[in-house]
N, C-alpha and C positions, 0 to 999 in steps of 0.2 A: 504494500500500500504506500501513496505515494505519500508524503510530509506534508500537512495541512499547515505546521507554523514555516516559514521563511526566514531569511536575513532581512533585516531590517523592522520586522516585525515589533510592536510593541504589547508584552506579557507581561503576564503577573502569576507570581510564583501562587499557588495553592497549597503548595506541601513540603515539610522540608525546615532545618532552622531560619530561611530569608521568605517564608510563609509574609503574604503579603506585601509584596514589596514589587515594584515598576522595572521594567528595564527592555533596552532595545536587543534583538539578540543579534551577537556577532556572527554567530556560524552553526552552522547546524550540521549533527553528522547521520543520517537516516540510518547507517545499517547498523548505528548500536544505539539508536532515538534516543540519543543524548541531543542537547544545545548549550551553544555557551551566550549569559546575557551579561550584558554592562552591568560592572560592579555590585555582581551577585554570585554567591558560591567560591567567596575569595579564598584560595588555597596558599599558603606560604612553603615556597620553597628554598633551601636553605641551598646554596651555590657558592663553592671553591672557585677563587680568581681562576684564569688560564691564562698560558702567556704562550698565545699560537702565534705564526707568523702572519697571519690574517688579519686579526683581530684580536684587541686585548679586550677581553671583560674581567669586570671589574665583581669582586663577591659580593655576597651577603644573602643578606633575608628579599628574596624577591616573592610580592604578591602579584596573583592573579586571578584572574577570573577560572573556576572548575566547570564540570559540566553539570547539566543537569538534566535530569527523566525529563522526555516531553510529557510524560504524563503529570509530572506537575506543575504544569503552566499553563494558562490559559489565552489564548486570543484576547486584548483588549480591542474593544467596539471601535471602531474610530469617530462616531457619529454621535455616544452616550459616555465613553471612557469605561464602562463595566465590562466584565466579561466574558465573554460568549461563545459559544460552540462554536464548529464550522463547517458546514455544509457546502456539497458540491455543486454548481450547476453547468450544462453544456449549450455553447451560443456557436452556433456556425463550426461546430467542432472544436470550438475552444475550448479548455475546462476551466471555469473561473471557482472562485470560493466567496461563497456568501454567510454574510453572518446570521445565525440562527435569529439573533435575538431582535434584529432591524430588520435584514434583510436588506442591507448593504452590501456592495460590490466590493471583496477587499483588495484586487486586483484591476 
């Protein structure tokens, strides 16, 4: 099945310790329905300087953004700001996605 949420999307977590909270999603990876959103699911990694010929990085505590279940996140409306399911429909062979709860076009 094919990924109802997108990049650029704007969701709201459902479940999880950042339960309720907004954000745009960066990336999505469908074959393990994770997604990654802005400044949610921040993970800290701890990183040893390198001293390559390439490039120096530099160490320490780096945070980021983890992934998170699409199942816990929802479609925000763009029409209401609430949350909303999302439904498929077909126009000229196109497949667009509408929102259950307006029935807005989100594409």
């Amino acid at each position: 099945m094919p990924a109802r949420i997108k990049t650029d999307d704007e969701v709201i977590v459902i479940g999880g310790k950042d339960r309720g909270k907004r954000g745009k999603v960066l990336r999505v990876e469908p074959k393990k329905d994770r997604l990654y959103v802005e400044g949610l699911n921040i993970i800290k990694r701890h990183q040893r300087p390198t001293q390559s010929t390439r490039a120096q990085q530099t160490g320490g505590v780096i945070e980021r953004e983890g992934p998170i279940h699409i199942s816990n996140v929802m479609l925000i409306d763009p029409e209401d700001g609430k949350p909303t399911r999302i439904g498929i429909e077909y126009e000229d062979g196109k497949r667009l996605r509408v929102s259950k709860r307006t029935g807005a076009r989100l594409d």
